[in-house]
N, C-alpha and C positions, 0 to 999 in steps of 0.2 A: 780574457784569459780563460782556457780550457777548464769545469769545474773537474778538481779531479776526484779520482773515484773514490767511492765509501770504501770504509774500511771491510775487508769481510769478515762474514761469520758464517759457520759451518754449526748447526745445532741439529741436532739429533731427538727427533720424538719415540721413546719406547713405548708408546699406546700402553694398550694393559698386558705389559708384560716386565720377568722381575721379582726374584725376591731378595730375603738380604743377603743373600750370598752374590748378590750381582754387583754387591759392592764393589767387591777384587775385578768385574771388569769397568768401573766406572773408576776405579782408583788406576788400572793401565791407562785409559786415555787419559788422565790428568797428568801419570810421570810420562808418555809421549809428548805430551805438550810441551815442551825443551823450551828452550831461551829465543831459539832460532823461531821457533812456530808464534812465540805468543809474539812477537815482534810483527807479524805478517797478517796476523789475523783474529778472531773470537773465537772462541771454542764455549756452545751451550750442547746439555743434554737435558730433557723434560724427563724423566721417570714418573712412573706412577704417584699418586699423593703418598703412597705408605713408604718410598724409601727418601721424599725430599730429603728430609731432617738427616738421614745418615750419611749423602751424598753431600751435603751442603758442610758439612763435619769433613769428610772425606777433599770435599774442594780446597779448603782452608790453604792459603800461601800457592794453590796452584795457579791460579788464575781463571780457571775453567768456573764460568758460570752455570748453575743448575738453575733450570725454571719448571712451570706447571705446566700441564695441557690443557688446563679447562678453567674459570672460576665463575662463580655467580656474581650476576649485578649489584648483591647489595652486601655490605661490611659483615654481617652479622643476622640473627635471627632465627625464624621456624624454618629451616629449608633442610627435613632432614634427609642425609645424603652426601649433601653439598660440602662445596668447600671455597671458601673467599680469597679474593687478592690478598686481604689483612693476613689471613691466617698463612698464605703463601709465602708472602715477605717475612712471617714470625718465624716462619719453617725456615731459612735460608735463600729463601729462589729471589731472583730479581729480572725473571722475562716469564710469560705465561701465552701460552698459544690461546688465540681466539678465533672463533668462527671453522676450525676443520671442517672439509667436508663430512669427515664420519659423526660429526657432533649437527652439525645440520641436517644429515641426512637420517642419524637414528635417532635425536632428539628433536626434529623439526624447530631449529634454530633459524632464526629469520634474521636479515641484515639489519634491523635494529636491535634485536638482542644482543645481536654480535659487536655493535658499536657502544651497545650497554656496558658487556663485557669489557670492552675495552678502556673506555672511559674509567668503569672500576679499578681497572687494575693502573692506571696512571695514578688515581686518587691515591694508590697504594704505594705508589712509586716502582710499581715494576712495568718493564716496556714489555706491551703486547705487541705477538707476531701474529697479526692477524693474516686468514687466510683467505684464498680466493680462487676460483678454478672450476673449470665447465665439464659437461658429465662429455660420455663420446656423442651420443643425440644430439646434442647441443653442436658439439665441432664439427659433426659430420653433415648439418642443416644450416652448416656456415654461419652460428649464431656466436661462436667462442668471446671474439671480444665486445660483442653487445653484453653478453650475461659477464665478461669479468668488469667491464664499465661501470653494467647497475650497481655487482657487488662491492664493489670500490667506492661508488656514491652512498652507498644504505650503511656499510662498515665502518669505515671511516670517520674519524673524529673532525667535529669542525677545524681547532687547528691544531698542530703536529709539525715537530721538529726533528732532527735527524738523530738524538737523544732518543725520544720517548715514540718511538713509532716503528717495527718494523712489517715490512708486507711478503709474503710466501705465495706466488702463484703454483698451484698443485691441481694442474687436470685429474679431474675425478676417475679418469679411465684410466691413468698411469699409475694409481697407486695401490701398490700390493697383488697388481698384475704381472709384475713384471715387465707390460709396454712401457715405453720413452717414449715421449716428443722427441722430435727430431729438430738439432739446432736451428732452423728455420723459425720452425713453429714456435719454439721457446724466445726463440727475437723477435716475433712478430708482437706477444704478448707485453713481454717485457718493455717494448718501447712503448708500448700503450699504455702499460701501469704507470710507467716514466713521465710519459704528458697528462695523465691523470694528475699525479704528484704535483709536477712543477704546475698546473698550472691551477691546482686546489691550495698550496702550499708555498711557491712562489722557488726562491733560492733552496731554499731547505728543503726540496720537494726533490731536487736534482742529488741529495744528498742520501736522504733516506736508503738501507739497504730493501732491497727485492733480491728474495731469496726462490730457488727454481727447487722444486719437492716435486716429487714421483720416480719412486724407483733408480733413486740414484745410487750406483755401487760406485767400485774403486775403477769397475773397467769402460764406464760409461764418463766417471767426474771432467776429464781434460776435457772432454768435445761440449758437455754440458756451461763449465765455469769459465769458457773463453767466450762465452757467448757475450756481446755486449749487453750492460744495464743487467745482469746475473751478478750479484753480491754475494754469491753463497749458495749453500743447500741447505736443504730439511729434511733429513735424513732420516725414513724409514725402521727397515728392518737390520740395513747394512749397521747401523749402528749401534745393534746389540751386540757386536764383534768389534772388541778393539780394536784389532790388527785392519779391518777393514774402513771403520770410522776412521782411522787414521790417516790410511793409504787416500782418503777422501780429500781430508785435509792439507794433505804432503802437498796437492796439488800449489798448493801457494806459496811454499820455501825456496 
């Protein structure tokens, strides 16, 4: 029998941007999210660490889960800066993004730290969206699904369930450029994150959402989210705009 498909989720990363007035538009996407939406699908948005706590207030009875963008390896201690799964879960969130490129790339994060991360943030009970995704060098040297293979082998938690794991492939060239993968290119990947799963994770591996990040607006989301093995997006900048973040989401009612 056909496995059928994960549930989606549509989460929205506002990188560092935000203040507390952005509450009024995290508080629109939440009364968007109607009876009809939350029946079809997840709704996350990551905010900055400074407005978890207001947002996670703000979520209360909507259904709309709030997570983190970043956390360190360890519970607690000298890391001054930092900010932990623990303290994310205390804040409200219950998803935390790990490994982004932009955290790889200006933090020189490595596929173990990023599995570190990850791991911590299970310890904490929130499910990381770890990410993964090749720069344009990389795709245009025909390298794309060697380098998302490795980073899926180095990230990656030994084992992981369709609970506590989710995976965002996000070509490095499409985001905050403006360019899109073309449905093609985002199937070729996506099946390969797919037998990655199933065949590191077995059943639950078929189940796990893979979410498609780079540049996805409201005019791009239909040709992006029919793509097969596409669970969702990870939504940029469109998701500083209710009205847009929504029209993302609409796609699934």
């Amino acid at each position: 029998m056909p496995q059928a498909r994960p549930r989606p989720l549509v989460a929205g990363n506002w990188k560092m941007n935000g203040l507390k007035l952005s509450a009024r538009v995290f508080a629109s996407i939440a009364q968007g999210y109607d009876a009809a939406l939350r029946k079809k699908l997840d709704i996350l948005v990551c905010p900055p660490a400074t407005l978890t706590v207001t947002f996670g207030v703000v979520a209360v009875g909507s259904g709309v889960a709030v997570g983190g963008q970043d956390c360190h390896v360890e519970a607690a201690g000298a890391h001054t800066g930092d900010i932990s799964a623990v303290q994310l879960a205390d804040a409200g969130a219950t998803y935390v993004i790990v490994g982004h490129s932009e955290r790889r790339a200006d933090h020189g994060e490595t596929d173990a730290v990023v599995r570190a991360k990850a791991l911590a943030a299970r310890e904490a009970c929130l499910t990381p969206v770890v990410c993964v995704g090749e720069t344009r060098a990389q795709r245009e040297s025909g390298d794309a699904l060697a380098i998302v293979r490795a980073q899926l082998a180095g990230s990656l938690p030994e084992t992981a369930d369709r609970h506590d794991l989710v995976v965002a492939y996000e070509p490095v060239w499409a985001i905050g450029t403006g360019l899109t993968a073309m449905p093609p290119q985002v199937a070729e990947v996506h099946a390969a994150i797919r037998d990655v799963l199933t065949a590191r994770y077995g059943d639950e591996g078929a189940a796990i959402r893979i979410l498609y990040g780079g540049s996805v607006k409201p005019d791009n989301a239909f040709d992006l989210l029919s793509v097969a093995n596409v669970d969702g997006a990870l939504v940029g900048g469109a998701s500083l705009d209710a009205a847009d973040f929504l029209a993302i989401a609409e796609y699934y009612r």
